[in-house]
C-alpha positions in Angstrom: -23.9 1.5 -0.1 -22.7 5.2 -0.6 -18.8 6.0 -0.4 -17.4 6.3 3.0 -16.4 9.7 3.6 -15.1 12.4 6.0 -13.6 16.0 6.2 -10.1 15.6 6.3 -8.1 18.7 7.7 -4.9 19.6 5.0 -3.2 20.0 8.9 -3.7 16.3 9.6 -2.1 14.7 6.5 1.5 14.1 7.5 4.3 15.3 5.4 7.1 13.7 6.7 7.5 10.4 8.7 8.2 10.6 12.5 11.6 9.6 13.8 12.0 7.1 14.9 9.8 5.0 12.9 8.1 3.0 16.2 7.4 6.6 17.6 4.2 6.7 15.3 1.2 6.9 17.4 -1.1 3.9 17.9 -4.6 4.3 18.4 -5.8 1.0 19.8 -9.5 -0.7 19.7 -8.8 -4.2 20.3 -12.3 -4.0 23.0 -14.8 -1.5 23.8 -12.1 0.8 25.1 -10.1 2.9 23.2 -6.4 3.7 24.2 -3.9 5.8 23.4 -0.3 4.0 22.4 2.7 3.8 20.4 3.9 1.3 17.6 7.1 0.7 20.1 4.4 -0.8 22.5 2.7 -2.8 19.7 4.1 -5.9 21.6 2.1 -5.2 24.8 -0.7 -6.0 22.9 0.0 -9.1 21.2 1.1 -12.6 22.8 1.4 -16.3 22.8 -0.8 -17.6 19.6 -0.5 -14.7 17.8 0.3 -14.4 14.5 1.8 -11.0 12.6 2.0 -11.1 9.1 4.3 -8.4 7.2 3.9 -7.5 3.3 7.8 -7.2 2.5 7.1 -6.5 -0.9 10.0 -3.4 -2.0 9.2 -0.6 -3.5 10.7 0.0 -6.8 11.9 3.7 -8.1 8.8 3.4 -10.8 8.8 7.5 -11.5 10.6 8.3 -14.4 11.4 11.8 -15.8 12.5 11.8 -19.5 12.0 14.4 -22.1 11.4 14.3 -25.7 13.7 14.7 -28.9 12.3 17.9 -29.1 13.1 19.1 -25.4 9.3 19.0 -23.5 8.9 17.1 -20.7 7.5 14.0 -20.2 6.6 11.9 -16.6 6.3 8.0 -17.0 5.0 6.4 -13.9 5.8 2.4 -14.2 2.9 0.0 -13.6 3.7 -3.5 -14.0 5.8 -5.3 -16.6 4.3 -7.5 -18.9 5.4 -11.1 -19.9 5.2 -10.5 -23.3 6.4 -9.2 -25.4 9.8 -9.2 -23.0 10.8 -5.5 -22.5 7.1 -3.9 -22.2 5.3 -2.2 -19.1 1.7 -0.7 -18.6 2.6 2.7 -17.5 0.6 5.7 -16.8 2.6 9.0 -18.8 1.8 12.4 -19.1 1.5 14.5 -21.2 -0.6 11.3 -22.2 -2.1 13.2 -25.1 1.1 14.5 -26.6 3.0 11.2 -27.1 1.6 9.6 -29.9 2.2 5.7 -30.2 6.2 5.5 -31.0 7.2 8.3 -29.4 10.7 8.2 -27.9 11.4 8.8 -24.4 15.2 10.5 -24.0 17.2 11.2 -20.5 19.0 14.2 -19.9 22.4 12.9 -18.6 23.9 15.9 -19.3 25.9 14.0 -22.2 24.1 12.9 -25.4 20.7 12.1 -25.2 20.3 8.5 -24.2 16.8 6.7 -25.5 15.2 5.1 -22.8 11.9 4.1 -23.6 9.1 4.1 -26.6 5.3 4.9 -26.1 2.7 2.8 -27.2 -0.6 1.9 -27.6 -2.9 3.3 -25.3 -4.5 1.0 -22.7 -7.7 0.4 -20.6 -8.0 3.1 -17.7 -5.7 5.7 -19.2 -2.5 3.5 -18.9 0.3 2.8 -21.8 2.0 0.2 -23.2 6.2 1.3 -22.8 8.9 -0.9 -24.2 12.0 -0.5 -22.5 15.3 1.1 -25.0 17.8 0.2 -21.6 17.9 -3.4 -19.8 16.9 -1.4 -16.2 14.2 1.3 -16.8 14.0 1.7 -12.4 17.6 2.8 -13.2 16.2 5.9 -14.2 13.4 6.1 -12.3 12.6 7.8 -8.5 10.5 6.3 -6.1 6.4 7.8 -6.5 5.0 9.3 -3.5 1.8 10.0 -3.1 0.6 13.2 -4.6 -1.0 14.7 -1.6 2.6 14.5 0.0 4.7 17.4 -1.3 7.7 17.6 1.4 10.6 16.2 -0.3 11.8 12.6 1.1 15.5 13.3 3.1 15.7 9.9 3.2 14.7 7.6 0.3 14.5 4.3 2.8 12.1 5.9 5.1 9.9 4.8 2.1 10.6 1.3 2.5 9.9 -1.5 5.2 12.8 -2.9 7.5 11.7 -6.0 5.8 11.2 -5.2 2.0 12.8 -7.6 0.0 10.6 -8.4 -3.2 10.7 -5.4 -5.6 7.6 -4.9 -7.2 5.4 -2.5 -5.3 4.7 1.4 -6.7 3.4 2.6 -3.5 4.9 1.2 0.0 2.4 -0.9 2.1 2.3 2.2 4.5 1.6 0.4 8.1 4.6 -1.5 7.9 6.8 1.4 7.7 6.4 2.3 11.4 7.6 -1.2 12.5 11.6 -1.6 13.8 13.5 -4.6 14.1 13.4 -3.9 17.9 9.6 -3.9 17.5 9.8 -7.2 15.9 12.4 -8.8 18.2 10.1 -7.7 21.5 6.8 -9.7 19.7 9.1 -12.9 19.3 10.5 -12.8 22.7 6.3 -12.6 23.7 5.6 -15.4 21.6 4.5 -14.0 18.6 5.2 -15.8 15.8 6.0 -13.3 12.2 5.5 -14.5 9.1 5.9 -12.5 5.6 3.7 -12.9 2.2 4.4 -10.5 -0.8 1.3 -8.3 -2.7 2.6 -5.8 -5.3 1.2 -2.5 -4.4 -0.2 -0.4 -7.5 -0.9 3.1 -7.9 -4.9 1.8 -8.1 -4.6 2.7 -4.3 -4.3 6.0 -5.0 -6.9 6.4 -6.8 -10.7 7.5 -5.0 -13.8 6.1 -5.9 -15.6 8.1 -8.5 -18.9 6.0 -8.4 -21.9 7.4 -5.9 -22.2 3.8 -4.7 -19.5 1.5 -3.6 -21.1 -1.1 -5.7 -20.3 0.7 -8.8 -16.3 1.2 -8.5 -14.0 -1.3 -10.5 -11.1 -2.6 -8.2 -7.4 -2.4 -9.6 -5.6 -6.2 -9.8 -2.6 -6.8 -7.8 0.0 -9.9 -8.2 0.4 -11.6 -4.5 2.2 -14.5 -3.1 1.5 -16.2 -0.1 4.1 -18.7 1.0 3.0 -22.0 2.3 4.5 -21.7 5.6 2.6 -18.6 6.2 -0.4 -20.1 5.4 0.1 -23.3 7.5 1.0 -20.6 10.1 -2.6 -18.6 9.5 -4.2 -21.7 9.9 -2.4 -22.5 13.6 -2.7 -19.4 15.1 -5.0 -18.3 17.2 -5.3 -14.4 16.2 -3.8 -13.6 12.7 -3.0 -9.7 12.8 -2.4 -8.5 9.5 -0.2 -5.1 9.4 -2.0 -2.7 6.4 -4.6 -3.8 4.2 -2.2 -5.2 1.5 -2.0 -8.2 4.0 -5.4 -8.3 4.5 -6.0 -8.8 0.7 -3.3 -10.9 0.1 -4.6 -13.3 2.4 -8.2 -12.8 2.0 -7.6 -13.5 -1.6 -5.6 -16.6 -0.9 -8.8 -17.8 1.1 -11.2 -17.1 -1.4 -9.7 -18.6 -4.3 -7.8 -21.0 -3.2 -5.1 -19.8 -4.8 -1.3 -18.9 -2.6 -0.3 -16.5 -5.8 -1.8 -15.1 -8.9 -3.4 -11.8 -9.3 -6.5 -10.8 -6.9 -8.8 -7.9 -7.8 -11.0 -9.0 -4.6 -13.0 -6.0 -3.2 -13.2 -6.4 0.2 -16.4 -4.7 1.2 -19.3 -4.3 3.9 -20.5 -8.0 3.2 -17.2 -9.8 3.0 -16.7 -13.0 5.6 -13.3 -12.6 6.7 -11.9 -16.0 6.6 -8.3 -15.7 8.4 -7.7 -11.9 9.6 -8.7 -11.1 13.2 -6.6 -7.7 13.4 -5.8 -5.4 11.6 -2.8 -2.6 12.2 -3.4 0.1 9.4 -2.8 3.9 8.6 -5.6 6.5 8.6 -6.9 6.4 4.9 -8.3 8.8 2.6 -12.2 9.7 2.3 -13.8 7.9 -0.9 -11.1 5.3 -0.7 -10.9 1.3 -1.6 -9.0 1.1 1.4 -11.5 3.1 4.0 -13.8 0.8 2.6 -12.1 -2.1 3.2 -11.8 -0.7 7.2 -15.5 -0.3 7.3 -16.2 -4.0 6.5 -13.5 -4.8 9.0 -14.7 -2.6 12.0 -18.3 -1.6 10.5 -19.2 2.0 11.0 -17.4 2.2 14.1 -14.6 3.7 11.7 -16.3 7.3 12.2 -16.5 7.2 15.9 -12.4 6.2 15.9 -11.3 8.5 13.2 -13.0 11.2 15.3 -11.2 10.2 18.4 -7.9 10.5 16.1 -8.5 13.9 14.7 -9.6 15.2 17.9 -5.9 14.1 19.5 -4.1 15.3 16.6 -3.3 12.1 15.2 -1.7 12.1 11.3 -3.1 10.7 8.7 -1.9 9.0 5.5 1.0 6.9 4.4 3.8 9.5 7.1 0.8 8.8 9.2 -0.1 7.4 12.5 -1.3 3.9 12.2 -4.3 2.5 14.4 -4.9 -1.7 15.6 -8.4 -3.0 15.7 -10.3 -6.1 16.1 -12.2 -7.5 13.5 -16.1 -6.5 14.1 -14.7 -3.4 16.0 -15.1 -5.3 19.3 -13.3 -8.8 20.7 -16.0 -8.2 24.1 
């Protein structure tokens, strides 16, 4: 199939997050009707049987800037460690090209140059092999937002879920960030049970699809963990509403191998039988994205029709963005 796509006004990418974080708009198809809401009234639409599962994996400061003995510049942007040898990372650096394999990585403290990390070989899809010269390389780092936003963050925990408690994740599972403990509190005291699995968010959702066909892009692998009361807790419910489309791979992934944890490079596409989500609260996403595509096997082509109806109202899109709940098949009529 070809690449979802859509003209995306510079206007509607949000810069900055809203304040307070449930004052995010919520664009709501749970039926044929659309309606116009709030994430503070996310409870109004949930209830008894209802299950909302969080991704509280943290976001670590993976965005390093060093320089080299010789004084240029250098950007390291931490992947994922790797078991062995103990002290490595894949890492994506720039100027890739100009750091040769053993190529030391300095920071400027304003003291003596302290050696932070070496660059090594080079990797699949552009990434590098890093061994770590310090016993905390995120101790030098800064978190990595998206490159389309380029409003400096005030506030460096407006980046994080209420809820993050794993570190692991480059990017922030976005549609979490608008919920608020109050939010949380008002869907227990409705009898929604809340239940929280972990998927490492990599900088492979950053990244659009360069393939004509949606067949013909590789997907980016992920570490997840789904506890086993979460699961038992999917399997009671009777609606499982994931919030972003972390969640929905973590536990689609969990379905289709069988597997609680591991590493899932499942690409959930037009096609895919969707074994425990029923709803799904999500961000606006980029065209040519994994993660628009991911909506239009959720919703099927309906996605057009409601991502019109949020440009229209001057909705915002992207991970500052407004965020949007819909029932799996686009209709529960």
């Amino acid at each position: 199939m070809d690449v979802p796509e859509y003209h995306l006004p510079e206007e509607a990418i949000a810069q900055v997050p809203v304040e307070p974080r449930d004052a995010a708009r919520l664009l709501v198809a749970l039926g044929r009707q659309v309606e116009h809401a709030h994430v503070a009234d996310l409870p109004e639409f949930l209830g008894p049987g209802d299950l909302l599962v969080v991704n509280s994996s943290r976001v670590v400061p993976a965005r390093l800037l060093l320089r080299k003995a010789t004084g240029g510049v250098a950007e390291v942007l931490l992947l994922e460690p790797r078991a062995q040898p103990p002290g490595t990372w894949e890492a994506l650096v720039r100027p890739g090209r100009r750091l040769a394999p053993g190529t030391v990585l300095f920071a400027g403290t304003g003291g003596p140059p302290l050696p932070v990390l070496e660059v090594g070989d080079r990797l699949p899809e552009g990434a590098r092999l890093v061994r770590a010269l310090v016993d905390d390389l995120n101790a030098f780092g800064q978190l990595a937002l998206p490159p389309y936003i380029r409003t400096p963050l005030a506030d460096e925990t407006r980046y994080q879920t209420v809820y993050a408690d794993r570190a692991g994740s480059v990017a922030a599972p976005t549609a979490g960030l608008h919920l608020t403990e109050q939010v949380l509190g008002q869907c227990s005291l409705r009898g929604v049970a809340v239940a929280h699995l972990d998927l490492a968010v990599g900088v492979g959702t950053f990244r659009p699809i360069q393939d004509d066909r949606v067949e013909g892009h590789t997907m980016h692998a992920e570490r997840y963990a789904v506890p086993a009361s979460t699961w038992a807790a999917c399997q009671k419910a009777e609606r499982v509403i994931a919030v972003g489309t972390t969640t929905v791979r973590a536990l689609e992934s969990a379905a289709a191998s069988g597997a609680l944890e591991g590493r899932t490079q499942l690409y959930i596409q037009p096609g895919h039988h969707f074994s425990v989500v029923d709803v799904l609260m999500t961000n606006f996403h980029q065209p040519r994205s994994t993660l628009l595509v991911m909506l239009e096997a959720f919703v099927g082509p309906r996605w057009r029709e409601l991502y019109q109806v949020a440009l229209d109202h001057g909705y915002r899109f992207l991970s500052f963005g407004d965020a949007m709940l819909v029932a799996q098949g686009g209709s529960s009529d």
